[in-house]
Each structure stands twice: as structure tokens, then as C-alpha cells.
C-alpha positions in Angstrom: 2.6 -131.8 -188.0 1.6 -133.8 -191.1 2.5 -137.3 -189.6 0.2 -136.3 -186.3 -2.6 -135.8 -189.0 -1.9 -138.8 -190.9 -4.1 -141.9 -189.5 -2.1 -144.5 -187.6 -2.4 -147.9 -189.9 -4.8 -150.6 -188.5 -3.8 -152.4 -185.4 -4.7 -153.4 -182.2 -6.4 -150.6 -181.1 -8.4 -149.2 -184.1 -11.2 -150.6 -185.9 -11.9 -150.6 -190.1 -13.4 -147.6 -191.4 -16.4 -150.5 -192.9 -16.8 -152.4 -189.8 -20.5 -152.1 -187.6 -20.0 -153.8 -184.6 -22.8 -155.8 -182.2 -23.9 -158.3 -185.0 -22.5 -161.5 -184.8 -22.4 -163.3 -187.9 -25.0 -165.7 -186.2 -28.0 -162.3 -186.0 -26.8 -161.8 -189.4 -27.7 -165.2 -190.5 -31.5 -165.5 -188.6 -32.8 -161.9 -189.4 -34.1 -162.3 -192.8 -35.8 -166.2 -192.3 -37.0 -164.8 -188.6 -38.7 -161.9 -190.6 -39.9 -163.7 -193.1 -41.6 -166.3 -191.0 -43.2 -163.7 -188.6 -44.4 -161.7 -191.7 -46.3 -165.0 -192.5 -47.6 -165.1 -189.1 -48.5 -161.9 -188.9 -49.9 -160.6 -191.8 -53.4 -162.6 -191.2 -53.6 -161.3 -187.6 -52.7 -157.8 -188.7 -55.7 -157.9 -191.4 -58.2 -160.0 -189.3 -57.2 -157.0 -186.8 -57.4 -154.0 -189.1 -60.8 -155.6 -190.1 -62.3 -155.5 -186.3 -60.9 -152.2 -185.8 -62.5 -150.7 -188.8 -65.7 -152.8 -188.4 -66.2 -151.2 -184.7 -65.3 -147.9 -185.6 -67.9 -148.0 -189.0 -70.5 -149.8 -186.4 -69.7 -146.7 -183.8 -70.4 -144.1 -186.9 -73.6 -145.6 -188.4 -75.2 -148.1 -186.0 -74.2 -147.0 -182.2 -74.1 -143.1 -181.9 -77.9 -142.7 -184.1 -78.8 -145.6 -182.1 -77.8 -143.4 -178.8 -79.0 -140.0 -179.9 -82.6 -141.8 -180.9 -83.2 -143.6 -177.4 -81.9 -140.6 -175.7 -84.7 -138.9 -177.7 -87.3 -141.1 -177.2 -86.5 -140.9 -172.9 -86.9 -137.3 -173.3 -90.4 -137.2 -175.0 -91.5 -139.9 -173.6 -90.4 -140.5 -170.0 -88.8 -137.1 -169.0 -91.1 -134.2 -170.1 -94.1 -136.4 -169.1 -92.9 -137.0 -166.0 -91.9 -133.3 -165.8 -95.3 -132.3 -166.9 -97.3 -134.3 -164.2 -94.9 -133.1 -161.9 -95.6 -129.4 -162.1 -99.2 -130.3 -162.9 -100.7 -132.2 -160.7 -98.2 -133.7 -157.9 -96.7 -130.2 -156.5 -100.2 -128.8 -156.2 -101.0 -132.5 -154.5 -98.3 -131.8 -152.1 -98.8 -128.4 -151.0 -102.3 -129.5 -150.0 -101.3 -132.6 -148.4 -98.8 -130.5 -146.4 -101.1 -128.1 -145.4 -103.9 -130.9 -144.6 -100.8 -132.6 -142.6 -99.8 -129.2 -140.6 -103.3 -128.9 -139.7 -104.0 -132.2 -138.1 -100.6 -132.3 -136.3 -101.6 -129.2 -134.8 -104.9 -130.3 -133.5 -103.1 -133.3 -132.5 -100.3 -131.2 -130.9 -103.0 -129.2 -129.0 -105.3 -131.4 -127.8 -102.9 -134.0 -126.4 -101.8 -131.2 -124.8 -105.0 -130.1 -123.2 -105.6 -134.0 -122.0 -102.1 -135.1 -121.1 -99.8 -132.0 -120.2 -102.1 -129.2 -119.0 -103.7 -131.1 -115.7 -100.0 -132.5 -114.7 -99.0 -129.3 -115.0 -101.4 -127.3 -112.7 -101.6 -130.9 -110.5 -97.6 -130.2 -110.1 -97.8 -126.3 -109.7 -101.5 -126.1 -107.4 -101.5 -129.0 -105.4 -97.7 -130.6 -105.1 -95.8 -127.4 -104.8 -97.9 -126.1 -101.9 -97.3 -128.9 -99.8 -94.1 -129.4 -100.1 -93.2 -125.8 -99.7 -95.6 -125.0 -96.4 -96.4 -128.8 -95.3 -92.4 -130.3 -95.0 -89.6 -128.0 -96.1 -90.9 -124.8 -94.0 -91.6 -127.3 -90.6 -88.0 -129.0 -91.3 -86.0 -125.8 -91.7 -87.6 -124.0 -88.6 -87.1 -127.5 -86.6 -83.6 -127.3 -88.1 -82.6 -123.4 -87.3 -84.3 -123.0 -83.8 -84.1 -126.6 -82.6 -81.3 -129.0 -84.0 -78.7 -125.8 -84.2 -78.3 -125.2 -80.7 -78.5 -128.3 -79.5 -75.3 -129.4 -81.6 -73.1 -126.5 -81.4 -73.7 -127.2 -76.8 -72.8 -130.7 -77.4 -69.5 -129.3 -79.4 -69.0 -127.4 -76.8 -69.0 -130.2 -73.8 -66.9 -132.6 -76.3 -63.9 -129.8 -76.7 -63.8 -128.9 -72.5 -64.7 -132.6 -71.3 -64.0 -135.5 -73.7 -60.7 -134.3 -75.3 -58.7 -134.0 -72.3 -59.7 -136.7 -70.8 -59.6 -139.2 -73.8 -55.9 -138.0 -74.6 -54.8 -138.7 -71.1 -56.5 -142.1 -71.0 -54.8 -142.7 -74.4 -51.0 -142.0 -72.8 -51.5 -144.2 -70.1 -52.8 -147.3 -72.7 -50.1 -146.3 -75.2 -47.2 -146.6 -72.2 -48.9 -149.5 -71.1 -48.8 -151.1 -74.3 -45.4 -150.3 -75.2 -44.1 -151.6 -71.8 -45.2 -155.2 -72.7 -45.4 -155.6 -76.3 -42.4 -153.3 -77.3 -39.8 -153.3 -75.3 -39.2 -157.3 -74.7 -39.2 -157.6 -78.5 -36.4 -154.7 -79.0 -34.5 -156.5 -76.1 -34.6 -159.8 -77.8 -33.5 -158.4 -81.3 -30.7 -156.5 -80.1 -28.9 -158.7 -77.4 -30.0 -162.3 -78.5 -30.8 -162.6 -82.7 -28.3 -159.9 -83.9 -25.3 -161.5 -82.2 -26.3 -164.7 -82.8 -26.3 -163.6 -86.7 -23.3 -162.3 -86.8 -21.7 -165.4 -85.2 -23.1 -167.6 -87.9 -22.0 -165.2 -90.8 -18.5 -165.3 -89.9 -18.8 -169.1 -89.3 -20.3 -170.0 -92.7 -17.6 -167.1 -94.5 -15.0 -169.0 -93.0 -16.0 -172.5 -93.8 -17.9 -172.2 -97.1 -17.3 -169.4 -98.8 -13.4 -168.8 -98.4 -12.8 -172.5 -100.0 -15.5 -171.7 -103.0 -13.6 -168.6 -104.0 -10.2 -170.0 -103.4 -11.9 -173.3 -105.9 -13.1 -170.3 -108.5 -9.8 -168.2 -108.7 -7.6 -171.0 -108.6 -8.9 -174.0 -110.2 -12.0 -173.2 -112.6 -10.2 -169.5 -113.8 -7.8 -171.4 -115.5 -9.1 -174.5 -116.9 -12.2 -172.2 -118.1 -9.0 -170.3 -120.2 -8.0 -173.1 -121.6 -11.1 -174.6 -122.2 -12.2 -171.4 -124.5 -8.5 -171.3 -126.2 -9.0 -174.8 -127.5 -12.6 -174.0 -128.8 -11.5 -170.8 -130.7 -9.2 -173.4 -132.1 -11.3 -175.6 -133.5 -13.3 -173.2 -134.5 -11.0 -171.3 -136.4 -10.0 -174.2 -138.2 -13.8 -175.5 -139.0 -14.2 -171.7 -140.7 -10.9 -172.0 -142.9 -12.1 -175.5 -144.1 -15.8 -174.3 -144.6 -14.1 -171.3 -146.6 -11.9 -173.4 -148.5 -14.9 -175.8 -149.2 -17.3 -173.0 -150.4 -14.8 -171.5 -152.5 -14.2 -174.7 -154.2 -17.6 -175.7 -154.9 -18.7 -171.6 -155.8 -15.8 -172.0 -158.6 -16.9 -175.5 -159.3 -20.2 -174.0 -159.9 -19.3 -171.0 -162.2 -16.8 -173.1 -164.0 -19.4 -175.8 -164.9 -23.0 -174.1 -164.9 -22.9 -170.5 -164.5 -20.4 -169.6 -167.3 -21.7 -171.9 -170.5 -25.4 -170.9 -169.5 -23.7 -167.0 -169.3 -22.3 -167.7 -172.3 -25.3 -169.5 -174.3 -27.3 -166.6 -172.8 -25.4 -163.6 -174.5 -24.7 -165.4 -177.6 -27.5 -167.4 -178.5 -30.7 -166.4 -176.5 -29.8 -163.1 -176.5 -29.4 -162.1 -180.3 -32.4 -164.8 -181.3 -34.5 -162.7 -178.6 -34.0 -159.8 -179.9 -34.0 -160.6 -183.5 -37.7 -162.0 -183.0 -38.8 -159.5 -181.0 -37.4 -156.6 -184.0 -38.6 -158.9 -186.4 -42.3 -158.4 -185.0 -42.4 -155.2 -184.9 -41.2 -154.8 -188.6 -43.6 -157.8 -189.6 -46.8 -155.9 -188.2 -45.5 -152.5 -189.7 -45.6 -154.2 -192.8 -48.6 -155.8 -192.4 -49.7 -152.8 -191.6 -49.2 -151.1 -195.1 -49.9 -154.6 -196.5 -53.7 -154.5 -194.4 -54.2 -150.3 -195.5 -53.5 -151.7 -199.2 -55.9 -153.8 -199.0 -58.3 -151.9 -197.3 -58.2 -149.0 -199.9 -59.2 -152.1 -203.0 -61.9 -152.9 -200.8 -63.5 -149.4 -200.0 -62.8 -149.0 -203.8 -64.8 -151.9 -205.3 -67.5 -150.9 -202.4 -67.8 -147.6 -203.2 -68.4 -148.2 -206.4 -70.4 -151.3 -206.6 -73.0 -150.1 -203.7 -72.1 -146.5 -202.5 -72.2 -144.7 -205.7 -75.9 -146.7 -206.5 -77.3 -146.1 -203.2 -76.5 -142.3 -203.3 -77.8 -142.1 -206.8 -80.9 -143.7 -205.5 -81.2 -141.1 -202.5 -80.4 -138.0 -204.2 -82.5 -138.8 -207.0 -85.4 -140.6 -205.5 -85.5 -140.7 -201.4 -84.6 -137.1 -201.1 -87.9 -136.1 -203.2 -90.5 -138.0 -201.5 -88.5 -137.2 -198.1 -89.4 -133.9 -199.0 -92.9 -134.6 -199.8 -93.7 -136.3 -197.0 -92.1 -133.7 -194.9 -94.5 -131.0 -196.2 -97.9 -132.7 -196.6 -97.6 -135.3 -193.8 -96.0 -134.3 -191.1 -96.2 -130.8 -191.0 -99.7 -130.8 -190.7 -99.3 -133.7 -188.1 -96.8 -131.6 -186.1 -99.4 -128.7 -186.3 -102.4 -130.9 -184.5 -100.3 -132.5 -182.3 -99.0 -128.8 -181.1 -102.3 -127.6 -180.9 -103.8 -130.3 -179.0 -101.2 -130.2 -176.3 -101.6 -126.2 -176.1 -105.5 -127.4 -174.9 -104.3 -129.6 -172.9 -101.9 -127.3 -171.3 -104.5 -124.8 -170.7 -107.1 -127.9 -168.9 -104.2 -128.2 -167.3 -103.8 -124.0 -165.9 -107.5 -124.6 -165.2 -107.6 -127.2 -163.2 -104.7 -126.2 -161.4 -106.4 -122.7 -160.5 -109.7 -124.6 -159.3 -107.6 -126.1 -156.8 -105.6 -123.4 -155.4 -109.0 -121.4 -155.2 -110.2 -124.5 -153.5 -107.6 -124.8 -150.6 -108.0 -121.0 -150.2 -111.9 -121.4 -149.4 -111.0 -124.5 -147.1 -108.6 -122.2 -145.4 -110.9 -119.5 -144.9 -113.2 -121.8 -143.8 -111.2 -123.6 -141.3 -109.1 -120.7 -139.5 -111.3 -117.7 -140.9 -110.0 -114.4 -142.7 -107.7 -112.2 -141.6 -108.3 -108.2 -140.3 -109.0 -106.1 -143.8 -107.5 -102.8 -143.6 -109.8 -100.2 -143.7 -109.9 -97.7 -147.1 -108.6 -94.6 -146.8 -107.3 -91.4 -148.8 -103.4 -91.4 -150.3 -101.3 -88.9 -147.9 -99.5 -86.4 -150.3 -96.4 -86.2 -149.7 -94.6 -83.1 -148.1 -92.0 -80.8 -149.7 -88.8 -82.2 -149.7 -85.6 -80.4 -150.9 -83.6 -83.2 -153.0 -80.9 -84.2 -152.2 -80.9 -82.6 -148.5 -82.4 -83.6 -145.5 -83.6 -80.3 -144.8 -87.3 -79.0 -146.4 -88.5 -76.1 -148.0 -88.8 -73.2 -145.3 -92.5 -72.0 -146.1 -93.2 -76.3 -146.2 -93.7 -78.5 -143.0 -91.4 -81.3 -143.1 -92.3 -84.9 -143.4 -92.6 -88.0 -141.2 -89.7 -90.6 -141.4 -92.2 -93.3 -142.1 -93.9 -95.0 -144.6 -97.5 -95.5 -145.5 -97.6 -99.4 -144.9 -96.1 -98.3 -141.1 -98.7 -95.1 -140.8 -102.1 -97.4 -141.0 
């Protein structure tokens, strides 16, 4: 048991305890000049990148979103609620009237193209063109048609089935016998005792003179030699295929001999490792720059801060933000004030005017199409006792009607 949990001694088939394999001694060699040289290249494009990046993101903070937010502002007061404003002021009022103006004039159009154009086709068609048709041609034509036309056609049906039919069907036998007698018959008689004979003859004559020495030619002579012919070809074939394979074998080892297997080689041992050592060796290189450009940042912001930041918010907090405040109190809240007010008058011109011309289009109405039946005044109907809750009413109370008052007058 304690020589199977003793380690074997180093040989072919176990590796030091120390070793790392997949570096070759070449990786080892170009990693730290690679890295070095791509730091050098790097580190100014890492900085002139960390200075964009933080450039647009402080120009997105303090130029671009107040810049937004105060033209988004300025639309609103200035183009939307405006627009909003004359909207509900003055253009829906415009359009109900011009609707109504342009409902009325289609229909006086409507109805006085109808009373010039439509009405006297219409009575022409139903007073004049109607009558005569009906009593001057169709009533004449059906009575001609019923008592005049209808008898005589069904008597000559009647003389056609007892005359004509029997005596064209005999005439027809006699024409058709006739017919058949010399067209027919001769031609059968010819076909059967003169062409088919003389058909057969010549079959049997050509069979035996062509066609017996064309197969016996085929079977005997052409069989064989086509054999022979095909045996020799698969041959030559066969042999044409073992060279070509011999051949391409030849010049595919020739190939991976002398091209395929130093490039393989200078692939995986040189291209391979200098690859991927470059490619490591720029992502460390911009990681470092990284820190290298954040470093550097932080001194700047430092220095910034405190040779302009900490002066300018002295300066606000101590002087802006007092006369901020002064101006806010004795300028523009008063301003606010009168501009508030006057757009509360003109809000209210605004109510007026739009009244005067909805009391306007009323009197053109009434004007134009007149006013409607006013209901005549009468006394409230008291309602009658009701049980609640029941259908049913109070026994010494008459019931009441299943109606309203609007339906009652």
C-alpha cells in the first residue's frame, strides 16, 4: 500500500511538479518588448480617448440637456399653447360655422338640382313613357301572341309530326341505301380482297429479304465485336484512373511535403504565439492606460477644482445667489403678476367674443330655417302613491301611469 502511494520518479509519461506548459520559450521572449511597445502606443490613444469620452459626457451634462429642456420650453410657450389657444378660440368656432354654412348650401344645391334635373325625368318616365309602353306595345303584342301566334304554331306542330316525319325518314332510307350501294361497298371490296393481300405479300417479302439478314448481321457480327470493343475501353480506362491516382497522390504529397507543412509549421509556431501575444498585449496595454488616463484625470479635476471651481462657487454663493434673489422678488415677480393678469383679459375678450358668435349663428339659424314648436306651460303632475319597493300601490291610492312627463306632453 505505501509504494502505490509513493509518486512514480519522473519519466516518460509524467511532467515536473514546476513545469506550465503552452509557452514556448519564443512567447516567453516577445511578451514583455511586445507589451512594452504597445503600452507606448497606446497610452496616447487611451488618454486622447478618455479625454473625448469625458468631454462629451461633461458637454451632455452642462451644454446639451439645459440646451434641450430650454428649446423644448420655448416651443411650448411659444408655438404650442399659442397655437392651442387660437385653436380653441377662434378656428373651432370658425369651423362649426363654416360647416353649417357648407351643409346649408349643399342642401339647396342638393334640392334644387333635384327639382330641375331629376323631378321632370322622373314623372316624364312614370306619366308619359310607362303608359305607352304598357297599353300602346306590350298589351297589343301579348294578345297578338296568346290568341293569334299560339294556335297557329302548335297546328303547324301538329301537320309536321303526322306528315313530314314519316315521310322524310323514308326518303332518308332510300338515300342512305343508295348512297352506301355506291360509295361503300366498292371501297370495302377493294380493301379486303385487293390492298390487304397485297400487304401481306409484301411484308413477308421484305421479312424475308431485309430483315432476317439485318438481325442475323446484329446477333452475330456487331454483338460481339460491340463486347470487345467495351472490354478494351474499360481497359484503358482502368489503367488511365490508376495513373491519374498515382499522379495525384504524388503531387498531393509533393504538395504537403513542400508547402503545406513548413507554412503549418511557421503558422503554429511563429504566427500563432506572435498573434496572440500582440493581441494579450493590447488588452493589458489599454487596461493600463486605462489606470494610467484615470490618474491623470483625477490631477486634472484636482488642479481645476481648485483653481476655478472653488472661485466660481465662492463667487455664486456669496454674490450671484443674492442679487439672483433680488431680482427674483422685485423684478420678475411683479412682471409675472402683469403678464398673468393681462392674459386673464385677454382670455375673457376671448369668452366674449366667442359667445357673440355662437349667439350670432343661432340668430342666422332662426332666421334661415325658423324656430322650432315651443311647448306650451303647464302645471307639475304630482305624482301618485307608490308602495316602495313593490309594484303594487297603496289600496285607498289610484295607481300611476308607466310614463314619464317628457312622454305625457
Amino acid at each position: 500500500m505505501d509504494q502505490e502511494k509513493r509518486p512514480r520518479a519522473y519519466g516518460n509519461h509524467q511532467a515536473p511538479a514546476h513545469y506550465e506548459s503552452g509557452d514556448g520559450c519564443l512567447t516567453t521572449l516577445i511578451r514583455i518588448p511586445v507589451r512594452i511597445v504597445v503600452l507606448v502606443v497606446v497610452l496616447p490613444v487611451r488618454m486622447v480617448w478618455d479625454a473625448l469620452v469625458a468631454t462629451a459626457r461633461g458637454a451632455d451634462r452642462v451644454l446639451l440637456r439645459p440646451a434641450g429642456r430650454a428649446l423644448a420650453w420655448l416651443l411650448r410657450v411659444l408655438v404650442v399653447i399659442p397655437l392651442v389657444r387660437l385653436y380653441e378660440s377662434v378656428l373651432t368656432p370658425l369651423g362649426h360655422g363654416l360647416r353649417w354654412l357648407a351643409t346649408v348650401i349643399g342642401q339647396s344645391i342638393l334640392w334644387l338640382g333635384a327639382a330641375v334635373f331629376v323631378w321632370p325625368w322622373v314623372a316624364l318616365w312614370r306619366y308619359v313613357v310607362v303608359p305607352v309602353v304598357r297599353y300602346g306595345i306590350v298589351a297589343p303584342a301579348g294578345w297578338l301572341y296568346e290568341s293569334l301566334l299560339t294556335p297557329v304554331g302548335h297546328g303547324l306542330r301538329q301537320v309536321y309530326r303526322a306528315l313530314l316525319i314519316p315521310v322524310g325518314r323514308g326518303v332518308a332510307a332510300v338515300i342512305g341505301w343508295v348512297l352506301t350501294a355506291l360509295f361503300v361497298w366498292p371501297v370495302v371490296g377493294v380493301w379486303q380482297y385487293v390492298l390487304v393481300p397485297l400487304a401481306l405479300a409484301l411484308g413477308r417479302l421484305m421479312e424475308n429479304m431485309i430483315v432476317a439478314p439485318l438481325v442475323w448481321t446484329y446477333r452475330k457480327l456487331l454483338t460481339p465485336l460491340g463486347h470487345g470493343i467495351a472490354w478494351l475501353a474499360g481497359m484503358v480506362a482502368s489503367g488511365v484512373a490508376a495513373a491519374a491516382r498515382g499522379l495525384g497522390a504524388a503531387v498531393a504529397w509533393l504538395v504537403m511535403t513542400v508547402l503545406i507543412t513548413p507554412v503549418g509549421w511557421i503558422w503554429r509556431r511563429v504566427l500563432a504565439p506572435v498573434g496572440r501575444e500582440i493581441v494579450a498585449a493590447i488588452g493589458v496595454a489599454w487596461r493600463v492606460a486605462g489606470y494610467l488616463s484615470r490618474a491623470v484625470g483625477r490631477a486634472l479635476a484636482w488642479l481645476a477644482w481648485h483653481l476655478i471651481g472653488a472661485p466660481v462657487a465662492w463667487t455664486y454663493r456669496t454674490v450671484c445667489t443674492p442679487v439672483g434673489h433680488f431680482v427674483r422678488d422685485m423684478v420678475w415677480a411683479p412682471a409675472r403678476r402683469a403678464a398673468v393678469e393681462a392674459g386673464r383679459a385677454a382670455r375673457d375678450a376671448l369668452r366674449t367674443a366667442r359667445e357673440t358668435v355662437r349667439q350670432a349663428r343661432r340668430d342666422a339659424w332662426r332666421a334661415l330655417v325658423g324656430e322650432g314648436p315651443v311647448p306650451e306651460p303647464r302645471e307639475p303632475v304630482a305624482p301618485l302613491a307608490r308602495t316602495l319597493g313593490s309594484t303594487t300601490t297603496v289600496p285607498s291610492a289610484a295607481p300611476e301611469p308607466e310614463i314619464t312627463l317628457r312622454k305625457q306632453g
